[in-house]
N, C-alpha and C positions, 0 to 999 in steps of 0.2 A: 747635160746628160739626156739623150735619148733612150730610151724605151725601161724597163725596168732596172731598179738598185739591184733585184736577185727575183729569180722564179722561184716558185715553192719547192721545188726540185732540185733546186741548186743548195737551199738551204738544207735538206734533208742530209743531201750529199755531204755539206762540211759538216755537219753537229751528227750526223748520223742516227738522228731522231728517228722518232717512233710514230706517225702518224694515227688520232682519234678526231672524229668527228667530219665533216663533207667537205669539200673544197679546195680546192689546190691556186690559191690567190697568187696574182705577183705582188711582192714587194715594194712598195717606193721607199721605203725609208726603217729604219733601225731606232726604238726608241724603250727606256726600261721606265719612265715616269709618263703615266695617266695622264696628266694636267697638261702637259706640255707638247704630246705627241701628234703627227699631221697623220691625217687620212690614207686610209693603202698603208698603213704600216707594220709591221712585227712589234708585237709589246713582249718584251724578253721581263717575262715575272724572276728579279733577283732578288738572294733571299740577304736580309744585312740585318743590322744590329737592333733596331728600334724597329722597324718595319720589313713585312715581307709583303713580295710583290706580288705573291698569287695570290692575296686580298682583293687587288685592285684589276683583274682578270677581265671581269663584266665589267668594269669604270673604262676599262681601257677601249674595248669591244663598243661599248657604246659612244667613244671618243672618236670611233673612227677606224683604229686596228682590223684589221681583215684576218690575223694571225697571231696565236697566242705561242711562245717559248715557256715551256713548263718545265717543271722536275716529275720525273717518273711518282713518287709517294706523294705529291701534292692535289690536296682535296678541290680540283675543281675539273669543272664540267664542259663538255663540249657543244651546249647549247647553243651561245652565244656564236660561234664560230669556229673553224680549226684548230685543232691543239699541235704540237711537236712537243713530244715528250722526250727527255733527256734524263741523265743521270744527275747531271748539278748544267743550270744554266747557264751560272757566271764563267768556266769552263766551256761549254756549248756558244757563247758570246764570245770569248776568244778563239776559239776553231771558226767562229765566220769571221771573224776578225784578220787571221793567218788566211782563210782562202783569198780574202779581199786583195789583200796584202800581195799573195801568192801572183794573183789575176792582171795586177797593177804596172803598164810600163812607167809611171809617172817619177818622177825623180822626185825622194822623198827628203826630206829634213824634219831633226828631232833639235827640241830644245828645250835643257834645263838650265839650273840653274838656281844660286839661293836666292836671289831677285831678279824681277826684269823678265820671268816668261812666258805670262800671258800678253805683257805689251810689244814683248818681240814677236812671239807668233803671231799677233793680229799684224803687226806692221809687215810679216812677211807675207800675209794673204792678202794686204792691199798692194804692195810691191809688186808681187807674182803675177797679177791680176792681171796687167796690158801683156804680158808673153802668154797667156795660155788659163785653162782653165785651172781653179786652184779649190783644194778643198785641206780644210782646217779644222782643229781644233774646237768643236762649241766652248763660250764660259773655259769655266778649269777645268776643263774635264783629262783630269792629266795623272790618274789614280788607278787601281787593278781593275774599275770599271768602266773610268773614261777613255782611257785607251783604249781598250778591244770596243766598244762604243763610235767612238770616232774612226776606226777601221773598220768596224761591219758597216758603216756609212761613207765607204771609201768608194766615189764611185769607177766602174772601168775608163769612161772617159776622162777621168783626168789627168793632166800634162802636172801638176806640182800638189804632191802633201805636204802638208805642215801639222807636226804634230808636238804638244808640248808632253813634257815626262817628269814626275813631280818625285819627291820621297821625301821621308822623316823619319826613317829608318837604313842599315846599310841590308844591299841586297835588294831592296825592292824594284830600282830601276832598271836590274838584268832582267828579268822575264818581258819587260813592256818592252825595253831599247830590243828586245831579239824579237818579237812580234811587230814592229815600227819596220825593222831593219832599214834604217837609214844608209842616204848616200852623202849625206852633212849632219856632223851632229854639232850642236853648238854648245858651249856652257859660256851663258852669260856673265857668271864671277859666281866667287866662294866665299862666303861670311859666314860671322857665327849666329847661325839658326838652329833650331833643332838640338839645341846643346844639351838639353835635358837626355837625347838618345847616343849621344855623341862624347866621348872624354877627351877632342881636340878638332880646332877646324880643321888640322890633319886629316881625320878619319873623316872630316864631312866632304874633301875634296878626295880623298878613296872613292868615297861612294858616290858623287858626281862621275867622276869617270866610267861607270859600268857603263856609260854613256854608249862608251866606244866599243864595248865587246860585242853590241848588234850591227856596226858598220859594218858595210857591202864592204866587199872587198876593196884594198886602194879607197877607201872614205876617205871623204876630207874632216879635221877639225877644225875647229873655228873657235880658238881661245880665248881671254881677255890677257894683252901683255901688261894691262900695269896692276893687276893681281897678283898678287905674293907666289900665287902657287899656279902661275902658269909654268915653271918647268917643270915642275913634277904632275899637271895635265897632261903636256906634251911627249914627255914620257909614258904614259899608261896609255895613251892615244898609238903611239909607234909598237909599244908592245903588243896593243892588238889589231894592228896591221895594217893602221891608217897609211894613206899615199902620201898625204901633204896634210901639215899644220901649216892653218895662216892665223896669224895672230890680228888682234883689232885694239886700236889705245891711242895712247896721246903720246906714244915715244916715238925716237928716230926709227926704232925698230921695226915695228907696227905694218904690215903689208897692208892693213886695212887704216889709215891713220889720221885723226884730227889735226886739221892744220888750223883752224881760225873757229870761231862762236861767236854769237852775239844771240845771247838771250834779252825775250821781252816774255810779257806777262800771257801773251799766247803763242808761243812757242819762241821756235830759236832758228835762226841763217847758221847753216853749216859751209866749213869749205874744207874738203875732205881730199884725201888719195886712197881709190882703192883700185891695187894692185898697179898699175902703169896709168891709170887715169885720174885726174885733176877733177871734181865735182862741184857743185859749186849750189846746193839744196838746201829750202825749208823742211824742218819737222813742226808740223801742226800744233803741235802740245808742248808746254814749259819743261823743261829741268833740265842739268847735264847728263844726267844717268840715260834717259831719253838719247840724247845725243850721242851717246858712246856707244847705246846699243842698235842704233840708227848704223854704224857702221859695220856690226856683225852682219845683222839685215843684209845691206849691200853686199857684201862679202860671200855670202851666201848667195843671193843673187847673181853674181858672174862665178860663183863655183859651180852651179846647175846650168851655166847656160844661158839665162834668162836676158832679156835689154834693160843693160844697170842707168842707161840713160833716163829711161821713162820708169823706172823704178823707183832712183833719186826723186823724180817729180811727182811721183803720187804721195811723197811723204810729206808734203806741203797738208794734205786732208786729213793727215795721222790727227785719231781723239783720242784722249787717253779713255783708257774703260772705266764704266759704272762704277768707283771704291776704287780705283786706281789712279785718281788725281786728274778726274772729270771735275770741271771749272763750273760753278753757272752764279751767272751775275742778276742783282737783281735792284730794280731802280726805286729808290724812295724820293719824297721831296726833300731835296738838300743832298744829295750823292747816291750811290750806290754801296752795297755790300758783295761779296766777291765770298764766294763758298768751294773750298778747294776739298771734293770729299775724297780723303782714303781709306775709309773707314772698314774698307775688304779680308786687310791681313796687317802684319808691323812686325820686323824683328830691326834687330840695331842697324843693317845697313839701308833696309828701304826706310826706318825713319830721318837716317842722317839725310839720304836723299830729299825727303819731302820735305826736311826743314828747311835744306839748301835754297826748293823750289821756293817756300815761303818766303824765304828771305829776299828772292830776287823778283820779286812782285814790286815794282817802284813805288815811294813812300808818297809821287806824285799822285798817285792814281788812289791810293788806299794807305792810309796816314799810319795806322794803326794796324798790327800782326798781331792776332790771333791763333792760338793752336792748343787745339784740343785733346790729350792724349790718352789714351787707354795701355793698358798690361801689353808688351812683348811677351807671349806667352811660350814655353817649350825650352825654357834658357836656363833651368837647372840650377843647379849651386851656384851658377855667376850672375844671375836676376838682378839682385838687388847693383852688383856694381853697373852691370849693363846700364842700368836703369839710372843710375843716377849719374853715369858718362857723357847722359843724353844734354844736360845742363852745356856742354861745351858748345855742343849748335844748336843749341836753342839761344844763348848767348851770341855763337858766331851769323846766326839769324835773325840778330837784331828782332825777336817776337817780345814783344811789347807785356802781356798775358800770357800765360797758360792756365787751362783747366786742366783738372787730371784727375783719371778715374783707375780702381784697381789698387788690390796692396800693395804689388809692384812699385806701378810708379809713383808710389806715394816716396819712394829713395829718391825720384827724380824734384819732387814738391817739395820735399824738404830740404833740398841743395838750391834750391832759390833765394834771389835774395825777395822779401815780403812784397816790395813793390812790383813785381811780375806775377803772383799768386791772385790767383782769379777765384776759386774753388775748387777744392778736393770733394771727392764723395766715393766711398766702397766701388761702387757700382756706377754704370751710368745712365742707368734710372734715376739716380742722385742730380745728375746736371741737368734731367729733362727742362724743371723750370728755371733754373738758375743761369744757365747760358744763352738762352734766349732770350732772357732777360739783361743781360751786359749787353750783348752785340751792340752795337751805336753805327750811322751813316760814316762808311767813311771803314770800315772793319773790313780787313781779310781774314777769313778764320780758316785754318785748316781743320779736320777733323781726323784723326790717325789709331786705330789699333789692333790688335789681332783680334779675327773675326770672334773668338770664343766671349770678347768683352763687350760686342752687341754695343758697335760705335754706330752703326747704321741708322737704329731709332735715334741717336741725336741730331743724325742729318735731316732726315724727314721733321724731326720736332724743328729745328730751327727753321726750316720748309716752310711750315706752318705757320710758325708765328713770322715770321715775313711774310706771306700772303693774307694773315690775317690785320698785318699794319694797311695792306693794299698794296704793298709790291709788285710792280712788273716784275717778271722775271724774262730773262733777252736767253 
């Protein structure tokens, strides 16, 4: 991108703000968190449940911020720098969000999904990457703030968006997908998440679908065929107005379609067809779920246009993310230990995935499986069975151990047979010293659970106590 994100002029224009104090800065960037924002930027003070942002006004101004986004009744000052006052900012962040949008010839793509959409949108900004410039998604940012967020950071130069679109309620993903207004919308697959808001995965694959009432005109969608409810996707896709459904799977039908795999412990050889062409590509990072949405990816990439050639080959560099089944090995005297952390989120279909993944860790390399698991949170009256289903691939995963934290999956601890029972504890502050203390040379441990069970600190504890034995870490 050349010259600025947005003139101060331009910003007034979309939010139709109220100008206090001197200045009229340009823009480089869009940001609503102090801690993390770069220099030349708009700090859009939102106001949310635990915190509000017009606290942090002067933190941000002294960050760096050239321009504050305020609410007309909020108590702060024009000392530090320019204000734009507004009626509600989060409101005022989606109106720069839509001019962005508006301003945009880049061909956009949205993706949801009950798994799999922060690692498809990163694989799509690496993909996109050798055809043209591409802008994505930060993190999740994939909620009523991350969206119009990643769109007021939309710059005019760019040839491809990528944008992920999240919910846990029905309803919420029409107002983002019609602010997105994609030209591909994808839904990775439908499982039961969120079942606490939901009285069927029925209703959760309804509301995936709002997906499509933002599609540009003639959209394409991009479904999963070996999901139960890709025909009633495909349906609600055509109802609003979509050009073409192409499906992506492991069946004969599949326009986008697995033909072959071979997993190892750092990723997997694909050989694929998508659409008339024969591919023949690495994906960087272990699992089949990876693999399957390695071909939506693609899919998407020759429905925009893009060169699916050297798209295929950038997925050889695909990492999985920070909590998404990021690998790091680390070397003691007498083998290594192998730390698989997903400690980010977990409902019952990304756990089956990660155990898969554990499981296909060769017993050459790492003798001993490991898995660490925390609450599926948000799963309603069906918790405890969820939970204790899980015993099936944790069994067909040949994991040797589990620890388990949470009331939840204590349903899952107690369908074990004793000899794989590592330790229970409430919480998993409970396993802080307990699991570092098991781990041995020679250990894969996964570590998995929704973010609200704060599986994170045991990944960093285990950290610790392997760099405090002297571990290399590679």
């Amino acid at each position: 991108m050349t010259g600025p994100l947005w003139t101060f002029a331009d910003v007034l224009a979309a939010t139709g703000g109220r100008v206090e104090g001197d200045g009229t800065p340009d823009i480089s960037s869009v940001s609503f968190d102090s801690r993390t924002l770069e220099i030349g930027a708009l700090f859009a003070a939102i106001r949310g449940d635990n915190l509000d942002g017009h606290d942090f006004v002067k933190t941000a101004f002294a960050a760096g911020a050239v321009a504050a986004l305020v609410a007309e009744d909020a108590d702060v000052d024009a000392l530090s720098g320019p204000l734009i006052r507004v009626a509600d900012t989060l409101e005022a962040l989606g109106q720069l969000g839509a001019a962005a949008r508006n301003r945009s010839d880049a061909k956009v793509i949205a993706v949801t999904g009950s798994v799999g959409k922060t690692g498809t949108k990163e694989a799509l900004r690496l993909a996109l990457g050798p055809s043209g410039e591409t802008h994505a998604s930060q993190k999740s940012y994939n909620n009523h703030w991350g969206v119009p967020l990643t769109l007021a950071n939309f710059p005019p130069s760019a040839d491809y968006g990528v944008f992920e679109v999240g919910m846990n309620h029905p309803g919420e993903i029409t107002p983002l997908v019609r602010l997105v207004r994609p030209h591909v919308a994808i839904i990775t697959t439908v499982e039961p998440v969120h079942l606490e808001f939901f009285d069927s995965v029925e209703q959760i694959a309804e509301a995936k679908a709002e997906i499509f009432l933002g599609l540009e005109p003639g959209g394409i969608a991009i479904l999963n065929t070996d999901n139960p409810h890709f025909e009633r996707l495909a349906k609600r896709a055509r109802e609003a107005g979509a050009g073409r459904i192409v499906g992506f799977g492991s069946g004969d039908g599949a326009d986008a379609r697995l033909i072959t795999m071979t997993g190892a412990d750092d990723g997997s050889q694909v050989d694929a067809k998508i659409g008339d062409k024969l591919l023949s590509y690495r994906v960087g990072a272990a699992g089949r779920h990876l693999v399957m949405n390695s071909l939506a990816v693609l899919a998407a990439v020759e429905a925009v246009g893009a060169d699916l050639e050297k798209a295929a080959a950038t997925l050889s560099s695909y990492a999985a993310p920070v909590g998404r089944g990021a690998r790091s090995y680390f070397e003691l005297d007498g083998g290594k230990i192998a730390l698989i952390d997903e400690s980010y989120n977990a409902n019952p279909a990304s756990m089956r995935a990660a155990l898969t993944a554990l499981g296909d860790v060769p017993r050459s390399d790492h003798p001993r499986r490991v898995a660490v698991l925390g609450d599926m949170l948000e799963l309603g009256e069906t918790s405890p069975e969820l939970h204790a289903d899980l015993a099936e691939p944790v069994d067909a995963a040949g994991v040797d151990v589990v620890f388990a934290c949470g009331p939840h999956m204590r349903s899952l601890y107690d369908a074990l047979p004793e000899s794989r029972c590592g330790a229970y504890a409430e919480n998993s502050d409970g396993l802080i010293r307990a699991l570092p203390e098991a781990v041995k040379v020679g250990d894969v441990v996964m570590i998995k659970g929704s973010l609200g069970t704060r599986m994170g600190p045991l990944v960093e504890a285990l950290r610790a106590h392997l760099a405090d034995r002297g571990a290399r870490a590679e």
